[in-house]
Residue, then its C-alpha position, 0 to 999 in steps of 0.5 A: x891743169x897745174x892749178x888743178x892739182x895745186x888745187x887737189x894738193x892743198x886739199x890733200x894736205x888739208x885733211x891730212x893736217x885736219x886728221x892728224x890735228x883730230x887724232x892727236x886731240x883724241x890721242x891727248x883728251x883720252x890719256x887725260x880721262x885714263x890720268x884722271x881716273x887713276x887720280x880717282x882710283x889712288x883716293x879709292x884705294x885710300x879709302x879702301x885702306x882706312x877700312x879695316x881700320x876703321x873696322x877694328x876701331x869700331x869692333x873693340x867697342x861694338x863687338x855685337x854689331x857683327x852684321x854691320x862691320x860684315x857688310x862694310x868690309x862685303x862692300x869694300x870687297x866689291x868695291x875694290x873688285x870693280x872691274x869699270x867705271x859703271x861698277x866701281x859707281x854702284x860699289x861705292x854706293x853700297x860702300x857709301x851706305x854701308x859706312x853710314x851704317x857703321x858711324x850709326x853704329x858707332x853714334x851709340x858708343x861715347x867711348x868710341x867717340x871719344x876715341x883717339x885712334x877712332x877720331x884720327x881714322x874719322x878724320x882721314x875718312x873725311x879728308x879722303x872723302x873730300x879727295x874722292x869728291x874732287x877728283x871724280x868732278x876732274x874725271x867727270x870734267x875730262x870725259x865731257x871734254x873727250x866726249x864732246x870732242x868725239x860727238x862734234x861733227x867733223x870729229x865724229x867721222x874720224x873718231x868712229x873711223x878710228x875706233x874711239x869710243x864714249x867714256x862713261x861718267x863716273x856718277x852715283x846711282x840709283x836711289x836718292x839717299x845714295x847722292x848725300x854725302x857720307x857723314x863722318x861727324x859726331 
C-alpha cells in the first residue's frame, strides 16, 4: 500500500514537473515570437518613415509622375494600417512593388540620380531593407521553434489544453515577382 502511493505520488509530481516545464517553454517560445516580431515591425516603421522622404525627393524632379508617387504613399498606408502578420506580408508586397515603380521612375531623371539627399534616403532604404530581411528571418526562425514545440507530442495535449495556438510566418505572397528584392541602385 505505501508503495503504491509512492508509486502514484511520484507519478503525480511527474506530470506536475512535466506541466509546469511545458508551459513554461510555451511561455518563453511565445514571448521570443512577439520580441521578434517588434524587431520586424521597428525596421517597418523605419521604412514607413523614409517614404515620404524619399517621396518629396522624387517629386521635386518628376512632378508628372503623380500616379507613381500615389500608389507609393497608398501602399505605405495600407502597410502601416496592417492589423496581423498575414496582412502586414501582403502589404509590403504592394509596397515592395510600389517602390520598384518609383526607382523606375526615378531611373529616368539623372538630376535625381544624382541627387544628395535622394542618394543619402537610397541608401537608408537599402540598409533598412537589409534589416527588414534579417529580422523577418529572426521571427520567421522563432515561430518555427514556438510552432514545433506546440505540434510535438506530448506537447500538444498540453498546448491545446492551455489555448496556445500556431503563429504564422511572416512570408511573401502571391506572384513570384513579389519574392525579388526591392532594387535601390542605379
Amino acid at each position: 500500500m505505501l508503495g503504491g502511493l509512492i508509486t502514484v505520488g511520484v507519478l503525480v509530481l511527474f506530470i506536475g514537473v512535466f506541466l509546469v516545464a511545458t508551459y513554461n517553454g510555451l511561455v518563453q517560445l511565445r514571448q521570443r515570437v512577439q520580441n521578434a516580431w517588434s524587431q520586424v515591425d521597428v525596421q517597418l516603421k523605419r521604412r514607413y518613415d523614409l517614404i515620404p522622404n524619399l517621396v518629396n525627393a522624387v517629386k521635386g524632379y518628376a512632378q508628372h509622375e503623380k500616379a507613381t508617387l500615389e500608389n507609393v504613399t497608398q501602399a505605405r498606408n495600407m502597410a502601416i494600417a496592417a492589423s496581423n502578420v498575414r496582412d502586414q506580408a501582403q502589404a509590403e508586397n504592394m509596397l515592395s512593388g510600389a517602390l520598384k515603380s518609383l526607382f523606375a521612375v526615378a531611373e529616368a531623371y539623372p538630376e535625381l540620380k544624382a541627387n544628395t539627399n535622394f542618394l543619402q534616403l537610397q541608401a537608408e532604404l537599402s540598409d533598412t531593407e537589409s534589416k527588414i530581411a534579417f529580422s523577418r528571418q529572426f521571427y520567421n526562425d522563432t515561430v518555427q521553434k514556438f510552432n514545433t514545440k506546440i505540434e510535438l507530442f506530448p506537447n500538444n495535449l498540453v498546448a491545446g489544453m492551455l489555448g496556445f495556438q500556431m503563429v504564422d510566418y511572416f512570408t511573401l505572397q502571391g506572384e513570384p515577382a513579389a519574392r525579388q528584392a526591392v532594387q535601390v541602385q542605379f
